[in-house]
DSSP file (Angstrom, degrees, kcal/mol; ACC not computed):
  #  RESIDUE AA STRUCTURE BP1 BP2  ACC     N-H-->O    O-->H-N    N-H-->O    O-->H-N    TCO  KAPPA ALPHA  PHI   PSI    X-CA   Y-CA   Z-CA
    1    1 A X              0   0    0      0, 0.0     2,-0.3     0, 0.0     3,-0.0   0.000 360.0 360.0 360.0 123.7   91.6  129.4   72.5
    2    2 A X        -     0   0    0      1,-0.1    66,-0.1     0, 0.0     0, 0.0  -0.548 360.0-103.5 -50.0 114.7   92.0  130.4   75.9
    3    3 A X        -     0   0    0     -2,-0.3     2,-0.3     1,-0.1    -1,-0.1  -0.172  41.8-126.5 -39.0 140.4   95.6  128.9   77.5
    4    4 A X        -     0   0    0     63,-0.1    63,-0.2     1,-0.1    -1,-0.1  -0.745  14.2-126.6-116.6 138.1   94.4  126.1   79.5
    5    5 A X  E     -A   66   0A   0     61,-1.9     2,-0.9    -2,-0.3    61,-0.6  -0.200  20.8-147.4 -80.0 161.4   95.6  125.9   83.6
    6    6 A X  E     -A   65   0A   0     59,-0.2     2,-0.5    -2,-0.1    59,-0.2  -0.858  11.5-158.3-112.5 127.5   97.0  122.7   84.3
    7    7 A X  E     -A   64   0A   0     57,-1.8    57,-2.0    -2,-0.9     2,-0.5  -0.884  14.9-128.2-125.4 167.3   96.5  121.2   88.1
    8    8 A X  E     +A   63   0A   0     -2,-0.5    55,-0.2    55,-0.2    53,-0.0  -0.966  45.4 159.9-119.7 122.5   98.6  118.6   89.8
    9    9 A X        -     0   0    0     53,-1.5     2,-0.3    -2,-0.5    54,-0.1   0.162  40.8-141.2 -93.1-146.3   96.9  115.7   91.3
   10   10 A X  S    S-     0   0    0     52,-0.1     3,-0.5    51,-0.1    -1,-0.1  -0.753  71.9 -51.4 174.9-160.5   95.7  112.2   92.8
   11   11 A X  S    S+     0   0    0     -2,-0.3     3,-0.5     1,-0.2     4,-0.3   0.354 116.5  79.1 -85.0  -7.0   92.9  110.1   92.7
   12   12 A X  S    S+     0   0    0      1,-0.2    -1,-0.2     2,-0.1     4,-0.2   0.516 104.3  43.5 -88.6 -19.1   90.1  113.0   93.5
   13   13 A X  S    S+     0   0    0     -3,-0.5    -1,-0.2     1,-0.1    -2,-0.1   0.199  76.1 106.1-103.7  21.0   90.6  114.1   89.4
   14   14 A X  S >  S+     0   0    0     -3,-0.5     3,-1.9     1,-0.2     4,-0.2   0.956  82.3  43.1 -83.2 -49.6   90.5  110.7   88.5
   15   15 A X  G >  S+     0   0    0     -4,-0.3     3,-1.2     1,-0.3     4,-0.2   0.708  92.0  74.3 -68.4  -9.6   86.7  111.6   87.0
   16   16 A X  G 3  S+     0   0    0      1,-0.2    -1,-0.3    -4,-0.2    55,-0.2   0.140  92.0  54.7 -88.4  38.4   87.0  114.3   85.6
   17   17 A X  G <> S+     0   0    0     -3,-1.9     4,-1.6     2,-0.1     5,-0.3  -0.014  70.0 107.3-136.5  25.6   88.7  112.8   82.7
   18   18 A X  H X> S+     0   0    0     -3,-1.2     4,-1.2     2,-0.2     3,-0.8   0.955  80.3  51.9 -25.3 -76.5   86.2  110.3   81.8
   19   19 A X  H 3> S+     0   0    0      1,-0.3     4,-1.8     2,-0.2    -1,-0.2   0.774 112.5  53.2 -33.3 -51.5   85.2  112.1   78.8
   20   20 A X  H 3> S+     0   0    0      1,-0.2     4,-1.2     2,-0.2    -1,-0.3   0.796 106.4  47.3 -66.8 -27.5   89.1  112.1   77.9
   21   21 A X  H <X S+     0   0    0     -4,-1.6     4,-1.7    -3,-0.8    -1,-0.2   0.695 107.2  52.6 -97.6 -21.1   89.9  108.8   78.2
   22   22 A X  H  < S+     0   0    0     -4,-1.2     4,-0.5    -5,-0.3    -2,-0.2   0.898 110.0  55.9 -73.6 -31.4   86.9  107.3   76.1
   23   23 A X  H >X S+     0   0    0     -4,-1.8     3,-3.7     2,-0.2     4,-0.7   0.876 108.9  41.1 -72.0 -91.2   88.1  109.7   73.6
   24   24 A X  H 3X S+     0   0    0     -4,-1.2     4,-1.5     1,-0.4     5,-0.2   0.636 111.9  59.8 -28.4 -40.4   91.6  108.2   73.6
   25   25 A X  H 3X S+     0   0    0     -4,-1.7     4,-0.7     2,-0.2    -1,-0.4   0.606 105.1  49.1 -49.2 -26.2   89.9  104.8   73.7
   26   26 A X  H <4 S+     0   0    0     -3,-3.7    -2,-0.2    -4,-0.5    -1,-0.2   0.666 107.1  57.5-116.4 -24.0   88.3  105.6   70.5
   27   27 A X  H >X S+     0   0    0     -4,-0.7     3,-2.0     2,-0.2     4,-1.5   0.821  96.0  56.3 -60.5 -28.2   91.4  106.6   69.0
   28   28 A X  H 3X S+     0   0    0     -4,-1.5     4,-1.6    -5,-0.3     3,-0.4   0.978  97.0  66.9 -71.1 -47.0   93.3  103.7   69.4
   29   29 A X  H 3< S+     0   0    0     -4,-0.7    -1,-0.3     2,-0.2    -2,-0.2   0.589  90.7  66.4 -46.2  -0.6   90.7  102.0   67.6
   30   30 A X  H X4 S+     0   0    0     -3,-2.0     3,-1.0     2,-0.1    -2,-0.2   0.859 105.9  42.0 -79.7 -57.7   91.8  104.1   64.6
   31   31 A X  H 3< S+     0   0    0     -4,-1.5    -2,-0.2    -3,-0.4    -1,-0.1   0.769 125.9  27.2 -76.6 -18.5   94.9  102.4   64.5
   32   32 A X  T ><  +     0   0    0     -4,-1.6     3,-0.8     1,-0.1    -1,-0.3  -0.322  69.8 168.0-143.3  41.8   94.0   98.7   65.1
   33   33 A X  T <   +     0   0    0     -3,-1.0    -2,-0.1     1,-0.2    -1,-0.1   0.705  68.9  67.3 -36.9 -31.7   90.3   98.8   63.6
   34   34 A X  T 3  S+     0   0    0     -3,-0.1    -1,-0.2     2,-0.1     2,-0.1   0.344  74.6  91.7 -48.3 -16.5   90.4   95.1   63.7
   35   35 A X  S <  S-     0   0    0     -3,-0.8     2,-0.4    -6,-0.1    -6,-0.0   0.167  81.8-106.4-102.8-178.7   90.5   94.2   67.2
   36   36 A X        -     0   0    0     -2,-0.1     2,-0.3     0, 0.0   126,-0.1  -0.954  45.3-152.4-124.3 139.8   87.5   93.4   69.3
   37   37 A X        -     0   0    0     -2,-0.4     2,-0.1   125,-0.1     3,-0.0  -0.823  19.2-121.2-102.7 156.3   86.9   96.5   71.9
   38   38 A X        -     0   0    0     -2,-0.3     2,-0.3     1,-0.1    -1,-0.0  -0.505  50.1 -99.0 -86.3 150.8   85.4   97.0   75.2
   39   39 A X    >>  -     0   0    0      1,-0.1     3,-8.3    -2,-0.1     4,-0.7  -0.707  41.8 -98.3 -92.3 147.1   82.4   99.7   74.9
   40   40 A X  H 3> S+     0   0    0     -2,-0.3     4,-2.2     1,-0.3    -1,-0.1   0.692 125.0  47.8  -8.5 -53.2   83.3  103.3   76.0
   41   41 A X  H 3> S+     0   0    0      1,-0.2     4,-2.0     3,-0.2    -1,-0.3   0.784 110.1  49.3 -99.8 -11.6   81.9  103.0   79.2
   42   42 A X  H <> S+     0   0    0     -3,-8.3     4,-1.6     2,-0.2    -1,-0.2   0.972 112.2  51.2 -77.9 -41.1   83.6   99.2   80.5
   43   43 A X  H  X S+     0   0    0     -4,-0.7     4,-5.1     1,-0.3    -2,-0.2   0.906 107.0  51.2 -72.3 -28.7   86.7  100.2   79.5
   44   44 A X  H >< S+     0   0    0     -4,-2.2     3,-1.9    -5,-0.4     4,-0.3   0.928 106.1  55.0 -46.4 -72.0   86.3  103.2   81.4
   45   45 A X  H >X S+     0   0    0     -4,-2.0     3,-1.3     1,-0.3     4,-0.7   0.759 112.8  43.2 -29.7 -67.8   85.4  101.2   84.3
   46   46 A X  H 3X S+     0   0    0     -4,-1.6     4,-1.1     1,-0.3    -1,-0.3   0.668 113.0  47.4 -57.7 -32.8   88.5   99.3   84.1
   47   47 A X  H << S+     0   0    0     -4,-5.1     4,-0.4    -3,-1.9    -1,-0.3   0.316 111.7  48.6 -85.6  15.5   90.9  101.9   83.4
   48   48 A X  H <4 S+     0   0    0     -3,-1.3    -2,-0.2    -4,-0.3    -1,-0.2   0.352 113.7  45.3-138.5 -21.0   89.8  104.3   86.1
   49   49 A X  H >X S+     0   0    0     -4,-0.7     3,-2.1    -5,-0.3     4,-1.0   0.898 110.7  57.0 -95.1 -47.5   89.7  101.7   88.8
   50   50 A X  H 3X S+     0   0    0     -4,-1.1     4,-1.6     1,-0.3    -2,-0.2   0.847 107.3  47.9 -55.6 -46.2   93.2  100.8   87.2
   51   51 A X  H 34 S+     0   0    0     -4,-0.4    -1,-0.3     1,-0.2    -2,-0.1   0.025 103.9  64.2 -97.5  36.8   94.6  104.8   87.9
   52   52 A X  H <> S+     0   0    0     -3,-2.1     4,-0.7     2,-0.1    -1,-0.2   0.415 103.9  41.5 -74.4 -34.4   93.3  104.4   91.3
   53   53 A X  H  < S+     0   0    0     -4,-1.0     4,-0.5     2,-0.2    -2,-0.2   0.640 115.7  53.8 -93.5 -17.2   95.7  101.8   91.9
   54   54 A X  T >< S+     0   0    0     -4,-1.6     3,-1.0     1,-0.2    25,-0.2   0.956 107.2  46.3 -85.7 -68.8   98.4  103.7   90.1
   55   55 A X  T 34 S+     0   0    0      1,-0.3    -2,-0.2    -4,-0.1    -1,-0.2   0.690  92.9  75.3 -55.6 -16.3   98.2  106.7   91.8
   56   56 A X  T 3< S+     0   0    0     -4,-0.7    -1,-0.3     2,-0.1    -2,-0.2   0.991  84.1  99.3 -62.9 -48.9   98.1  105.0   95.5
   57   57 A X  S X  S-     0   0    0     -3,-1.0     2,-1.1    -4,-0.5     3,-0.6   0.173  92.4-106.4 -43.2 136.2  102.1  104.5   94.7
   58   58 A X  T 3  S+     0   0    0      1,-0.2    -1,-0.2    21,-0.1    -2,-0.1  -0.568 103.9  29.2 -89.3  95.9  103.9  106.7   96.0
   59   59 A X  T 3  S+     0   0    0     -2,-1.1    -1,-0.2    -4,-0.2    21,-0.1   0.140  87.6 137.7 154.5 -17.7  105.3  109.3   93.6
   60   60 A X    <   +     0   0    0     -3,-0.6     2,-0.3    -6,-0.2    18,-0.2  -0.170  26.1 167.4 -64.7 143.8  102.3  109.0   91.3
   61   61 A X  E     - B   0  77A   0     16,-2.3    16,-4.3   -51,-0.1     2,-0.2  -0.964  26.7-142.4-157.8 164.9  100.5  111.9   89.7
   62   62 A X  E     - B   0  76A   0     -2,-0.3   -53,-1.5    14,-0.2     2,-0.4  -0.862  10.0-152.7-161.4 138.6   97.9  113.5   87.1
   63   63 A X  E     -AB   8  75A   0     12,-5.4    12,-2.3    -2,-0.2     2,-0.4  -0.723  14.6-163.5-107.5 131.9   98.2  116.3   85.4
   64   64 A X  E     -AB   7  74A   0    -57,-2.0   -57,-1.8    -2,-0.4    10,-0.2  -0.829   3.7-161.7-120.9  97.7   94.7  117.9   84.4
   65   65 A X  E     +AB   6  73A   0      8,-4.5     8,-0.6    -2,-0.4     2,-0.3  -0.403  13.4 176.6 -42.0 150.3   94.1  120.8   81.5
   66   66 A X  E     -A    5   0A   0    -61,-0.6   -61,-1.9     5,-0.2     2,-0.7  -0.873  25.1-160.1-118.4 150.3   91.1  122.5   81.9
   67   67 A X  E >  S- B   0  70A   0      3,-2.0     3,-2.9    -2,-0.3     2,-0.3  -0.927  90.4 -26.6-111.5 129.6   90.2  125.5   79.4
   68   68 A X  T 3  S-     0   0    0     -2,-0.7   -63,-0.1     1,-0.2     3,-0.0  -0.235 128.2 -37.7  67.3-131.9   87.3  127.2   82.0
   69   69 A X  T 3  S+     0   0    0     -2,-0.3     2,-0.5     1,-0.1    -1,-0.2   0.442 122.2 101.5-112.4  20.5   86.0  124.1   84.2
   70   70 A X  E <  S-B   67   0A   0     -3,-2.9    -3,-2.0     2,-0.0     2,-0.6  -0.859  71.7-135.9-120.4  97.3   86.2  122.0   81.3
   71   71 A X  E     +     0   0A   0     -2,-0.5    -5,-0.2   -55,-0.2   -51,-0.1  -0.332  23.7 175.9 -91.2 148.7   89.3  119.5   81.0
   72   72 A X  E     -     0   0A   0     -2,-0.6    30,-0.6     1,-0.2     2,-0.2   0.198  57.9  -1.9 -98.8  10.2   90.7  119.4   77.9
   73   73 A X  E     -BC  65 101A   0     -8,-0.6    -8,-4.5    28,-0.2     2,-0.3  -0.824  58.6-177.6 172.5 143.6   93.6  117.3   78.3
   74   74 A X  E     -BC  64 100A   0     26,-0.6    26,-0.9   -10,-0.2     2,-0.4  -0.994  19.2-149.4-169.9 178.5   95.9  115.0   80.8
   75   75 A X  E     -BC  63  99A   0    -12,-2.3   -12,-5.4    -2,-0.3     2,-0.4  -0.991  10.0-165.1-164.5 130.5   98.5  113.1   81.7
   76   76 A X  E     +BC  62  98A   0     22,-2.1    21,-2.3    -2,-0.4     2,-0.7  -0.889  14.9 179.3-124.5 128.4   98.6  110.4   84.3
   77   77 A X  E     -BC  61  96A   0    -16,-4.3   -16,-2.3    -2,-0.4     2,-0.3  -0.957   9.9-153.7-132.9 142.2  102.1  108.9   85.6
   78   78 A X  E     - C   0  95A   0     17,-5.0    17,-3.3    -2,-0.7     2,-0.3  -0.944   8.1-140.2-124.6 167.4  103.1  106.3   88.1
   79   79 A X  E     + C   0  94A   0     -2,-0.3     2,-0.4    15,-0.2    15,-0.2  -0.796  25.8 163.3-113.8 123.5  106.0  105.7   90.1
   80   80 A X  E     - C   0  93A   0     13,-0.7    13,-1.4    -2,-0.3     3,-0.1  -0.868  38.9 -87.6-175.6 121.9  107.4  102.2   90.7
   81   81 A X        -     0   0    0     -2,-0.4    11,-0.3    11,-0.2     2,-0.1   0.032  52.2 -80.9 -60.4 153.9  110.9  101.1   92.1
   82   82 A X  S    S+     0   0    0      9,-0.2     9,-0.2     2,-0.1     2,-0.1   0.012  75.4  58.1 -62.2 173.4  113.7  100.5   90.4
   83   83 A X        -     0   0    0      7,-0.7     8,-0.1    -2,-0.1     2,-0.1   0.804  63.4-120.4 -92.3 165.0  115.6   99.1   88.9
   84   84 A X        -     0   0    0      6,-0.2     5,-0.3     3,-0.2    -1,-0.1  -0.297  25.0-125.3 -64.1 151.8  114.3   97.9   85.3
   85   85 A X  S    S+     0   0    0     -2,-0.1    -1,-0.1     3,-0.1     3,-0.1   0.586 104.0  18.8 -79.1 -29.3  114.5   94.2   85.1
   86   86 A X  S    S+     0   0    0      1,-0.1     2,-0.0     0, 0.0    -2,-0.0   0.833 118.9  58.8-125.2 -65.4  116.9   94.7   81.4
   87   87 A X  S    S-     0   0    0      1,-0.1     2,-0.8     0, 0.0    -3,-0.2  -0.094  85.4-110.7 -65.3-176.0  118.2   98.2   81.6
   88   88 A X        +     0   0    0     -5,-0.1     2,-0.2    -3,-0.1    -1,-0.1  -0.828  55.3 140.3-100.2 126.0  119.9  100.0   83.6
   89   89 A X        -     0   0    0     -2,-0.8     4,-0.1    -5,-0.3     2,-0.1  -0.686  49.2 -78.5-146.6-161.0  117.7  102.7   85.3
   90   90 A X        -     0   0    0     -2,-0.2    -7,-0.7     2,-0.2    -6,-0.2   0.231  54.8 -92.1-104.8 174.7  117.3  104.5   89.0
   91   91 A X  S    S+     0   0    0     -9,-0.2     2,-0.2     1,-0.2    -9,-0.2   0.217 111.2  53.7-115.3  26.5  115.7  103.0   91.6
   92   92 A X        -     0   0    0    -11,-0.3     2,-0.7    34,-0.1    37,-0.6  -0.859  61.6-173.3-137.6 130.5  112.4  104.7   90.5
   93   93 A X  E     -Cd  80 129A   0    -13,-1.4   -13,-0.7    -2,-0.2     2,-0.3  -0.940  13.6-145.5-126.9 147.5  110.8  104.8   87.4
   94   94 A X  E     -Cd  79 130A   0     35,-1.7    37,-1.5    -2,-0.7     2,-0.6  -0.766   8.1-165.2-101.5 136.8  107.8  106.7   85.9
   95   95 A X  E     -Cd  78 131A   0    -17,-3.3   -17,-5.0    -2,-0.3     2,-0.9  -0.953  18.1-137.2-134.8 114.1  105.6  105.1   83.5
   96   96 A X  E     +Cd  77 132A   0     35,-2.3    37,-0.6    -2,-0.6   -19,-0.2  -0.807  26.8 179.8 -78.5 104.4  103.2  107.7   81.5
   97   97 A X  E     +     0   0A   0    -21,-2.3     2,-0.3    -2,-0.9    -1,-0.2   0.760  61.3   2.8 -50.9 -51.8  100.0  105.7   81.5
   98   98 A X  E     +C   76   0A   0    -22,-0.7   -22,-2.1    -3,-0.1    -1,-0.3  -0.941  50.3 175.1-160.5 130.8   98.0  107.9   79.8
   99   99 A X  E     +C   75   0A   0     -2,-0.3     2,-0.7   -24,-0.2   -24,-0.2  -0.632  23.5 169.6-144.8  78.5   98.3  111.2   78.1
  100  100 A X  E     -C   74   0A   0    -26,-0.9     2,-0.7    -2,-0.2   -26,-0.6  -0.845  18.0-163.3-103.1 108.0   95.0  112.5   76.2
  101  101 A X  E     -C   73   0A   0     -2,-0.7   -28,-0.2   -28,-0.3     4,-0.2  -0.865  36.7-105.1 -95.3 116.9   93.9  115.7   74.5
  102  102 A X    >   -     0   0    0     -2,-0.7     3,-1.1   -30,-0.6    -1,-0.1   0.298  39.3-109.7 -14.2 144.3   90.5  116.5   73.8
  103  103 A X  G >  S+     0   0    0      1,-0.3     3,-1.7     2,-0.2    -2,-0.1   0.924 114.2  46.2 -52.3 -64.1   89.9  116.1   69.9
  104  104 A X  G 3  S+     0   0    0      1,-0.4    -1,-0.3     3,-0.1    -2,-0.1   0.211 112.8  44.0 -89.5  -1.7   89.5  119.7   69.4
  105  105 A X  G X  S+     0   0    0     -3,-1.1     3,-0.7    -4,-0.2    -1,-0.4   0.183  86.4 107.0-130.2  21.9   92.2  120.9   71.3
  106  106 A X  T <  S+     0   0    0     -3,-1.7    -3,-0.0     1,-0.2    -4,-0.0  -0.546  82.7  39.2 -96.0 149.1   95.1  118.0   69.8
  107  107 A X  T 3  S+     0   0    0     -2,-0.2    -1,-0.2     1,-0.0    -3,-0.1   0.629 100.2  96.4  85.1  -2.4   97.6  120.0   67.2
  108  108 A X  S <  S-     0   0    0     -3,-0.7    -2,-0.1     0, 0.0    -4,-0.0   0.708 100.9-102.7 -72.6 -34.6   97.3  123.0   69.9
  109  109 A X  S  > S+     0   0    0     -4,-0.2     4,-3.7     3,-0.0    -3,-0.1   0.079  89.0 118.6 131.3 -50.5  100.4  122.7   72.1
  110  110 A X  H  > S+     0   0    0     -5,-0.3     4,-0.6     2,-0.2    -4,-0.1   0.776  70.7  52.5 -39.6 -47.1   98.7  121.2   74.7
  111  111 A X  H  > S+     0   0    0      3,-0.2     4,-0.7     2,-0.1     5,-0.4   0.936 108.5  47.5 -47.2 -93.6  100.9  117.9   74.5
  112  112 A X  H  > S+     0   0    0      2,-0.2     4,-3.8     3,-0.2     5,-0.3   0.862 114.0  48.4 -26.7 -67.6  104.0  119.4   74.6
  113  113 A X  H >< S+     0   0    0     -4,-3.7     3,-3.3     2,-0.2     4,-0.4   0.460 118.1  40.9 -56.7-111.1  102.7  121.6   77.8
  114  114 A X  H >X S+     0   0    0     -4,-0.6     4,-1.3     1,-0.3     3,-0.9   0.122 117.2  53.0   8.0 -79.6  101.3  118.3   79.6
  115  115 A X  H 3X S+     0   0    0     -4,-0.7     4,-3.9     1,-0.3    -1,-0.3   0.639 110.9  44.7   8.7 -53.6  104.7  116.6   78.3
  116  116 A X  H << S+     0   0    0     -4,-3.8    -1,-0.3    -3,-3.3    -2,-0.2   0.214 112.5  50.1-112.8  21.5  107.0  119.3   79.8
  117  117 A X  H <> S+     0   0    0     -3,-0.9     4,-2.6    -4,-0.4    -2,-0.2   0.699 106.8  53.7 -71.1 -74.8  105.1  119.4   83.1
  118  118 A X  H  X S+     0   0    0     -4,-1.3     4,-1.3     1,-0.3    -2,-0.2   0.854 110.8  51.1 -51.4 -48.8  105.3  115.7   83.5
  119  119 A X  H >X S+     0   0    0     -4,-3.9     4,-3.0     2,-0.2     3,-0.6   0.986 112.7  40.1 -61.0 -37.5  109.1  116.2   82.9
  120  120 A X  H 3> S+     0   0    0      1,-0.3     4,-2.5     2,-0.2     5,-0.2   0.973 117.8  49.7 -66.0 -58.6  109.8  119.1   85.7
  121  121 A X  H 3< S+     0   0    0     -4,-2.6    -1,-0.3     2,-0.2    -3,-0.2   0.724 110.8  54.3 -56.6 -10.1  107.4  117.2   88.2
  122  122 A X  H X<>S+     0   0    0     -4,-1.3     3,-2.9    -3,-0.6     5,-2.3   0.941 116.5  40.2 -64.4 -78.0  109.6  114.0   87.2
  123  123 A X  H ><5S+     0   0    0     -4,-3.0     3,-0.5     1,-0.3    -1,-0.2   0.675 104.4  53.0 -81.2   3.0  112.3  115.7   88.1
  124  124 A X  T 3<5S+     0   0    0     -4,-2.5    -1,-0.3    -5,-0.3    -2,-0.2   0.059 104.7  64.2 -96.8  32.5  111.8  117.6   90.9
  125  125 A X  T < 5S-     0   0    0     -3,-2.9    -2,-0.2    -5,-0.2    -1,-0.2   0.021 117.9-114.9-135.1   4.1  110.5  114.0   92.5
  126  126 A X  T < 5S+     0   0    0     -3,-0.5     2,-0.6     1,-0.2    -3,-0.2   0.923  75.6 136.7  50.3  42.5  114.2  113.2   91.8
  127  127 A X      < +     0   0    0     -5,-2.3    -1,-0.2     1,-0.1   -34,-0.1  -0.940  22.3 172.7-124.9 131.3  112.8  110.2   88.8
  128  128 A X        +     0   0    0     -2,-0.6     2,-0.5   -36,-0.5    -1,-0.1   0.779  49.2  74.5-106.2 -22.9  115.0  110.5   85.9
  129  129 A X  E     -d   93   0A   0    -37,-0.6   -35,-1.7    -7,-0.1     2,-0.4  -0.814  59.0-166.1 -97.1 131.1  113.8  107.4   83.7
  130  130 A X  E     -d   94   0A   0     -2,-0.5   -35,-0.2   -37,-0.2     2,-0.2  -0.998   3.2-167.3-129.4 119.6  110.5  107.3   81.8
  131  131 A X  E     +d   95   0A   0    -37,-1.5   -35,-2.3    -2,-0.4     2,-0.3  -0.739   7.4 178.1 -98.4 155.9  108.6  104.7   80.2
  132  132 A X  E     -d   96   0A   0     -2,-0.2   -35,-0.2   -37,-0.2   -37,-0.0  -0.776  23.1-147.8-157.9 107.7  106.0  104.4   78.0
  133  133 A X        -     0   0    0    -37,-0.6     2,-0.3    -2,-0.3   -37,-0.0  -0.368  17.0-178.0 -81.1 172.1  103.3  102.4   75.6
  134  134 A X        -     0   0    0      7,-0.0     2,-0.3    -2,-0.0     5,-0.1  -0.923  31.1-115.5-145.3 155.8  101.6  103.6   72.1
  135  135 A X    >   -     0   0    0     -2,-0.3     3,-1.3     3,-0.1     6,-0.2  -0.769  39.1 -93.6 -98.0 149.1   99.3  101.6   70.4
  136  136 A X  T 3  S+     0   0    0     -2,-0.3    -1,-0.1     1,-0.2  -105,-0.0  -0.305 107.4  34.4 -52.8 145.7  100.1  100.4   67.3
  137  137 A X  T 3  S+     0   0    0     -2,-0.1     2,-1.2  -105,-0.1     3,-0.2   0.012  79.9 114.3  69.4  -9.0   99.1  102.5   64.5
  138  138 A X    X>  +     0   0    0     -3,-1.3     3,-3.8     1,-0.3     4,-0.9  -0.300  25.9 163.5-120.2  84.4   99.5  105.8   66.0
  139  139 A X  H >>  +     0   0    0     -2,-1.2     3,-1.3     1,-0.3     4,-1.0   0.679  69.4  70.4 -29.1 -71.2  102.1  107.1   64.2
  140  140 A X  H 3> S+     0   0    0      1,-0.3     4,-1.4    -3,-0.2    -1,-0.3   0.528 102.9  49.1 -50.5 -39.8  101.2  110.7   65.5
  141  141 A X  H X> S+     0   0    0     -3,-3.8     4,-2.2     2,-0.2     3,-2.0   0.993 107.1  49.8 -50.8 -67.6  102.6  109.5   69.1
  142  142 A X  H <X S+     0   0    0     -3,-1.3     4,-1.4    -4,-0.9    -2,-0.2   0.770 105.7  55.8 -58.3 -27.0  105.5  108.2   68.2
  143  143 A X  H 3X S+     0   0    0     -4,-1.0     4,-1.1     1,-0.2    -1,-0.3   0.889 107.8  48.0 -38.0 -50.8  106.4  111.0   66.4
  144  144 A X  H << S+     0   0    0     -3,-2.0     4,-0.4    -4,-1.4    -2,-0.2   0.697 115.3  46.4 -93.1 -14.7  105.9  113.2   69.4
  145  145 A X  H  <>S+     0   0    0     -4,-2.2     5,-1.1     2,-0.1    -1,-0.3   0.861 107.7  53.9 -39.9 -45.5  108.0  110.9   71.6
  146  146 A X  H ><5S+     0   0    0     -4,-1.4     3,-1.1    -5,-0.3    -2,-0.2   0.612 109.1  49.6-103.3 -32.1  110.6  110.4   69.4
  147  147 A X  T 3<5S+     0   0    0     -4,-1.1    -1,-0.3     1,-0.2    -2,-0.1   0.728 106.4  57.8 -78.0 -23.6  111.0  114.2   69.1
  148  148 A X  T 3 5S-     0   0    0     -4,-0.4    -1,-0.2    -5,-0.1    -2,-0.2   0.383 125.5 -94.1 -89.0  15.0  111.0  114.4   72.8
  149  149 A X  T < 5S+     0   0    0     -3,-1.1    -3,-0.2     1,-0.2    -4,-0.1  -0.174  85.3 123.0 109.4 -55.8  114.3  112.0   73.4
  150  150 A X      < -     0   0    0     -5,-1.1     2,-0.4     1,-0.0    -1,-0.2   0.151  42.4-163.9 -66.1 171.6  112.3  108.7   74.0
  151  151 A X        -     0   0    0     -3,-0.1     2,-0.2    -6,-0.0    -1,-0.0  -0.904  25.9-102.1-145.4 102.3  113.0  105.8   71.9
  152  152 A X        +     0   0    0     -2,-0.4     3,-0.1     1,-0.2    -6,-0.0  -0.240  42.8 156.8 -38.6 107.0  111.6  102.8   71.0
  153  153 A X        +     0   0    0     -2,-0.2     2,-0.3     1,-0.1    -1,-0.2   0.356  57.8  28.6-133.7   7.1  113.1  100.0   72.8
  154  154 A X        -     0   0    0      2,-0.0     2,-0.3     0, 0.0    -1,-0.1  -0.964  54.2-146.0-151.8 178.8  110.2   97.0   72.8
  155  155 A X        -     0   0    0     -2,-0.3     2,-0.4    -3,-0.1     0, 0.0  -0.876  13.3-145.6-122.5 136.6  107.4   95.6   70.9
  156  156 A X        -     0   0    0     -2,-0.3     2,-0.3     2,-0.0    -2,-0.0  -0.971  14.6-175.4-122.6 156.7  104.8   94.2   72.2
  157  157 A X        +     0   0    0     -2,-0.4     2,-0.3     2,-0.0    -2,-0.0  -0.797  12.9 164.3-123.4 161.9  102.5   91.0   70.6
  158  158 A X        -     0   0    0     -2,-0.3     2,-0.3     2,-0.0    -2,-0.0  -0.911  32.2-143.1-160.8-167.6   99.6   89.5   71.8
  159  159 A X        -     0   0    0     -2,-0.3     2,-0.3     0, 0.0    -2,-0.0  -0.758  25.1-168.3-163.9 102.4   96.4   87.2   71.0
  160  160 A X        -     0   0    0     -2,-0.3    -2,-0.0     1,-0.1     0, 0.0  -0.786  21.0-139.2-109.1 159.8   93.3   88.3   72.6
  161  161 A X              0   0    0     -2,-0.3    -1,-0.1     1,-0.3     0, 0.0   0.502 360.0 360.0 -72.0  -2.9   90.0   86.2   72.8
  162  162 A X              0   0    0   -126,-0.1    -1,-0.3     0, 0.0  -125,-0.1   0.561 360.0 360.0 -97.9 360.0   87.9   88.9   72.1
């Protein structure tokens, strides 16, 4: 596999990671098979209008693989004053939204590189604090958090209608 260039972004790459986020969408159904899901292409709708509104904040980014003109992976962060409501944090913190690599390219590296981007542009944006969800079941995250520093510090429960 060709290394894949990474570009730093806004809201003008917010489509070319369609394809990536229905795939992440269809993983999380792995872990929670149970649930009632939105099909590939509402939840799209809704998350894509949803990282429009993240990236107008100012500080907000997305980081886009592509191997050729094809991207293969990305990682979408916003920026949103401080301080945390419980801990003690900065008076910005960045909240990884979304971080998905293409099926075929996961177990590559490609995390980690996305992952250690996210940190340098983090810090050269002078935000030291990071936040983060995982869906339940997916061990394979937490792992790669947990390796990276982060920590598990909430739970969350819910009751949906669907």
């Amino acid at each position: 596999m060709v290394e894949p260039r990474i570009l730093l972004g806004g809201a003008e790459l917010v489509p070319a990671v369609e394809h990536l986020w229905k795939a992440l969408h269809a993983h999380h159904q792995k872990g929670l098979p149970d649930l009632a899901y939105h099909a590939p292409d509402v939840s799209w709708s809704v998350r894509s209008d949803e990282y429009r509104e993240w990236l107008a904040r100012p500080g907000s980014f997305v980081l886009v693989a592509y191997s050729g003109d094809v991207p293969v992976g990305y990682a979408l962060v916003e920026v949103v004053d401080g301080p945390e409501d419980t801990w003690v944090t900065g008076d910005r913190i960045a909240h990884l939204q979304s971080l998905s690599i293409a099926p075929g390219w996961r177990g590559t590296g490609l995390g980690t590189a996305l992952a250690d981007r996210v940190d340098a542009e983090l810090q050269a944006r002078g935000v030291h604090d990071l936040m983060l969800d995982v869906v339940e079941g997916n061990t394979g995250a937490e792992r790669f958090y947990e390796r990276r520093g982060l920590r598990k510090v909430m739970t969350i429960y819910a009751r949906f209608s669907g």
